[in-house]
N, C-alpha and C positions, 0 to 999 in steps of 0.2 A: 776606257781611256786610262793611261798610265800618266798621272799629276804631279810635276815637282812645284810645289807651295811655299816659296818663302815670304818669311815675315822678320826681317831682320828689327833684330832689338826687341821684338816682342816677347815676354815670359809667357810660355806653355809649357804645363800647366802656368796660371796663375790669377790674380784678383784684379789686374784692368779690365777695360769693356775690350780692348783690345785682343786681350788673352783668352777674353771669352770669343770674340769675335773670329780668331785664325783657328780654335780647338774648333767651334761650329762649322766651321765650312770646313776643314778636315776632315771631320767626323760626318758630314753631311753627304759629301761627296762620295764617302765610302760605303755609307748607307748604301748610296742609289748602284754601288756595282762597280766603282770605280779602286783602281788603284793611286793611293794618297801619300805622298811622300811629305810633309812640313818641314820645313828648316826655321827653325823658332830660339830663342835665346831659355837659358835654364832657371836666369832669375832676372828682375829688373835691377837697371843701372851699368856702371861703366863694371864688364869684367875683363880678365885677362884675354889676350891673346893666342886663343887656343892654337896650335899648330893640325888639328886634325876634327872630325865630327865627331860627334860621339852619338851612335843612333839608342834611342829607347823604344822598345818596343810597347805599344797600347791597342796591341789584339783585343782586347774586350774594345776597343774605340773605331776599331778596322782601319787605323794608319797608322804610318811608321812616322815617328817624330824622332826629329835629329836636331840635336840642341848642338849652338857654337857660342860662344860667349863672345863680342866683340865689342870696344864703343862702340856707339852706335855713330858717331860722324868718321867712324874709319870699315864704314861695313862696305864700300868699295874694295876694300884690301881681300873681301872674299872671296873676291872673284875666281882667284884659283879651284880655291874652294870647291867655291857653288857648280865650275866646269867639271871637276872629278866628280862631282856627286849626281850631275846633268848625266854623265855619260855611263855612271854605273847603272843608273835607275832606267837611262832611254826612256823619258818621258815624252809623251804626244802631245805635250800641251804645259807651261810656264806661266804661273799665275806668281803674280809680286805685288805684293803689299806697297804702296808707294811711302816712301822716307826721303826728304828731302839728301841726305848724303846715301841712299841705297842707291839700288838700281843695279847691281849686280846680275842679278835674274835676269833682265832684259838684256843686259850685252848677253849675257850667257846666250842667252834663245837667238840671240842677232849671229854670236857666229856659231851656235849648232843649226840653225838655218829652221829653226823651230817657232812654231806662232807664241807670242807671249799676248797675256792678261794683265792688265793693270789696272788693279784696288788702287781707287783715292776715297780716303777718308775725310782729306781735310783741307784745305785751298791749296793749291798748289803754289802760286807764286803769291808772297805776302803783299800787304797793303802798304803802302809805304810808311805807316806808321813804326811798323817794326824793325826794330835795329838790326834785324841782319838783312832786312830787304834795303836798306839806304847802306851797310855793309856793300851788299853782292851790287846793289850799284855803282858805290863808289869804283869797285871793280871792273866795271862791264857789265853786269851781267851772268856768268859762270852759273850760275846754281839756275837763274831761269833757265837759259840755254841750254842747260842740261837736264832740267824738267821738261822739256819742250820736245827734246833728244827724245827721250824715252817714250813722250805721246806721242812721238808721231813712228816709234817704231814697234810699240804696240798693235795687237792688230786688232785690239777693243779698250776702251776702259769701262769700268763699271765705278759706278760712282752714285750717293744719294742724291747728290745736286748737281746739276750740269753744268753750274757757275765755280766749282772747284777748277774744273780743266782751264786754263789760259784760250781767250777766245781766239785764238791763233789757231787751235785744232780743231778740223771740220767735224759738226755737230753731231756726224753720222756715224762715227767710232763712240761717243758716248755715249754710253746704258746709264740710264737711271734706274736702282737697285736697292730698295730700303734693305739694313739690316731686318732682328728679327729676334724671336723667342723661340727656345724648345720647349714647343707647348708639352711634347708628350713627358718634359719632368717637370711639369706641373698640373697634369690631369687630375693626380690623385689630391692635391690642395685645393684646386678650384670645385671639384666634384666632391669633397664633405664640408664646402664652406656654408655657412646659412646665415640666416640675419642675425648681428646683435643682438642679445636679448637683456642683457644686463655687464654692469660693472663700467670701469673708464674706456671710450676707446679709443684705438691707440692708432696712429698715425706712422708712416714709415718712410722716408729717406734713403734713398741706399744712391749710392756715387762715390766720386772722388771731391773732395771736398776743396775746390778750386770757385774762386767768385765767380764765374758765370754758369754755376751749377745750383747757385743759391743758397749752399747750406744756411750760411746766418739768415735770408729772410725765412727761413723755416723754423728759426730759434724765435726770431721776431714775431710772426707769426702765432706761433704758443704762446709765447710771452700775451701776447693780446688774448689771445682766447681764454687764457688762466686767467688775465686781471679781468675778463668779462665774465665769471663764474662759472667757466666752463670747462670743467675736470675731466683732461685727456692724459695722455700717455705718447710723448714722441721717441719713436726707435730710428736712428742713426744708423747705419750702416755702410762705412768705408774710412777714408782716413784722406792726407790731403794739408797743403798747404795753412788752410784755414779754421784746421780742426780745433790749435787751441783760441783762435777767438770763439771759434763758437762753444765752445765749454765754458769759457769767462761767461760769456752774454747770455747763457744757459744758465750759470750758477748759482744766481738769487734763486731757482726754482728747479734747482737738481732732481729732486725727485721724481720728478715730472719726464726728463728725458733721461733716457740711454744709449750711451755709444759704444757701438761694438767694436771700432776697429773694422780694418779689412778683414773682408772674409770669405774663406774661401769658397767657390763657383759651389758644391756642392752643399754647403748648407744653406743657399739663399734659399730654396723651397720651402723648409720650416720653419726657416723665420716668417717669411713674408706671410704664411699660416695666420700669424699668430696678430696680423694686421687689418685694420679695418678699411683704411684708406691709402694708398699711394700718393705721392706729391714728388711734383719734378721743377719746381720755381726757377725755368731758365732766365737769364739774364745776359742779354750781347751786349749791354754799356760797356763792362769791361775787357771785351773779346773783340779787337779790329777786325780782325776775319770775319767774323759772324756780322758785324756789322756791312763791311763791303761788299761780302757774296750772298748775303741770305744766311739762314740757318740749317747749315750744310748735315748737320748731324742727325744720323739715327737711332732715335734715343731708349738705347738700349733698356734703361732703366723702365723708360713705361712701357714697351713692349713685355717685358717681365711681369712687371705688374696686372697687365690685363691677363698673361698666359697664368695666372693664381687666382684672378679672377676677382681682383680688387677694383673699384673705381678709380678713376682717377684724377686730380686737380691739377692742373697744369698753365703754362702760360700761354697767353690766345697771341702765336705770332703762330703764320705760315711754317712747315707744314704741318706743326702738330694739331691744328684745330682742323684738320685731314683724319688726322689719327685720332684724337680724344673730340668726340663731339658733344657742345653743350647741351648737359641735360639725360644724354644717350649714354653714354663710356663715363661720364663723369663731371666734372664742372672745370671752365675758363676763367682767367681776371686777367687785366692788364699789366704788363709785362711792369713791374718795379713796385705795383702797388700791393705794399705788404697786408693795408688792410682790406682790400681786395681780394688778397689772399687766404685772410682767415675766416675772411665774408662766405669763401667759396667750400671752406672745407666747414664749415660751421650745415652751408646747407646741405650738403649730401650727408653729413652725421645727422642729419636732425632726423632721417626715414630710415632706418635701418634695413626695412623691405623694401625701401626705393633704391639706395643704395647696395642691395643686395644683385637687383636686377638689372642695375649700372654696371656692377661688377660682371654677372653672367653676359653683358651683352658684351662688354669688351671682351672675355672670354671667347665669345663667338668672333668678335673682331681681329684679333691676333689672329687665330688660328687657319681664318682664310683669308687673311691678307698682309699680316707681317709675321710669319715664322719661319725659322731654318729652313724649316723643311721647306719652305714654298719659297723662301731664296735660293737654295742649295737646286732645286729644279731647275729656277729659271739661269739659275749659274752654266747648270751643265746643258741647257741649251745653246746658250752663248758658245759657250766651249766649245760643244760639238762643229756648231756653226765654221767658229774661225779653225778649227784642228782637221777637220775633212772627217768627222765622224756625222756630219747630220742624215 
């Protein structure tokens, strides 16, 4: 199949779950034989107005990635665009990242008469706590209607949760579809990991550092474990709204953590190395979405983690207690309870060969049940399905 892929507003390359998210199924799809077009933004944030593509070539990646720089609430304006680059490419098949102002791709494929695909990531129409959803109603409406627009002119969406789609669209277009890890670049980390044998160790965070990703209960967290006598090492990894409180609330006990800043896709394997435990301390109190539809996300971060072959401690809501099961992949606590939280990481460091074999089974867990590669498959079944390749 010949793939035009857009992901408007997304940096590719770049250090979102996002960025990782459009480069994998790029790079996945290509893998299996396909030809991959991306249309992806060249950095995050509002850029110029480019008048034209600009393609980059990423032969070693097997797609052709074409960066445009656009706001992201005016990436409708691409539509000319994304038509000239539909028709140069003659794609069999239109995959679109859903953004509440995108949708470009979908008209595109509406009048080149072509099946399109639509990625949701994240609820589609907001809860009405959010001010642009009492906005777009004050209005009418506009921004659902036009989310609505698009699912039902889709002729699949793929989605983690089925509660993103507006229950307006028949259940039978939507695929449930966990992201995933590319376990095969972290083979070589998990395959010379072994058990602790001495020294502090060290705990690892990697995200964007937004309050319902947890960072500070993770500072919290240490903070408790060091005043309980219990000399660890926590490594940070991303950057984020939140990042200087949690340096503040870190800083009685600097020593003890390090923040790296964002970092880019290709050295997360050597660090995570260099880790004993993963921890993902989600939190929906301050996320309405997450509250309204369920915990829609696929949580890039501990799929990572298990493809290195680390344990993992996590929050016990639906569906990661799917994904990390207690005792098996790693340890659970309840969702806000920080000492619960260090309860949890205290017990999988206490067995460094229990915890060893927590880590290897997650390892076996990603690998046959959340990795690219075994998304990037069931993708291109779908595909084939709605394109006339099955």
């Amino acid at each position: 199949m010949r793939i035009l892929y857009i992901a408007a507003g997304i940096p590719v390359p770049g250090t979102l779950g996002g960025s990782t998210h459009a480069y994998e199924v790029a790079r996945g799809l290509a893998q299996r034989g396909h030809t991959v077009h991306l249309l992806a933004s060249s950095h995050e944030g509002w850029g110029g107005l480019a008048p034209f593509v600009r393609p980059v070539s990423l032969a070693a990646d097997g797609f052709v990635l074409h960066q445009q720089d656009v706001p992201k609430t005016l990436s409708l304006l691409t539509l000319p665009t994304v038509l000239r680059l539909a028709r140069a490419v003659q794609p069999d098949l239109i995959i679109e990242r859903y953004y509440n102002f995108a949708g470009a791709g979908i008209l595109a494929a509406h009048a080149l008469g072509l099946p399109a695909l639509l990625e949701v990531n994240a609820l589609i129409v907001d809860p009405p706590e959010i001010a642009k959803r009492r906005l777009d109603d004050a209005f009418g409406g506009p921004l659902r209607r036009w989310a609505e627009w698009q699912c039902h002119h889709a002729a699949a969406i793929i989605t983690p949760l089925h509660t993103t789609v507006p229950a307006s669209i028949p259940r039978s277009k939507v695929i449930e579809l966990p992201w995933g890890a590319d376990v095969e670049r972290f083979t070589a980390v998990a395959a010379q990991r072994a058990p602790r044998r001495s020294g502090r160790p060290r705990i690892v965070f990697m995200g964007s550092f937004r309050a319902w990703h947890g960072v500070t209960d993770v500072i919290r967290a240490g903070l408790l474990l060091l005043a309980q006598g219990y000399d660890l090492e926590i490594m940070l990894l991303g950057d984020g709204p939140e990042r200087a409180a949690a340096e503040a609330l870190a800083a009685p006990r600097a020593s003890h953590f390090h923040f790296t800043g964002a970092v880019p896709y290709a050295q997360i394997p050597a660090l995570l190395a260099r880790a004993d435990v993963g921890v993902a301390p989600f939190t929906t109190a301050p996320h309405p979405a997450l509250r309204a539809a369920g915990f829609f996300w696929s949580p890039l971060k501990i799929y990572e983690y298990m493809a290195a072959g680390l344990p993992v401690v996590t929050t016990a809501i639906p569906p990661l207690t799917t994904v990390i099961r207690e005792g098996e992949e790693g340890a659970l606590f309840a969702e806000g309870d920080v000492a619960g939280f260090a309860s949890a990481i205290r017990h999988v460091l206490a067995d460094p060969v229990a915890a060893h074999a927590m880590g290897q089974r997650a390892r076996a867990r990603v690998v046959e049940h959340y990795s690219w590669q075994h998304h990037c498959a069931a993708l291109e079944k779908i595909s084939a399905g709605i394109s006339g390749f099955a």
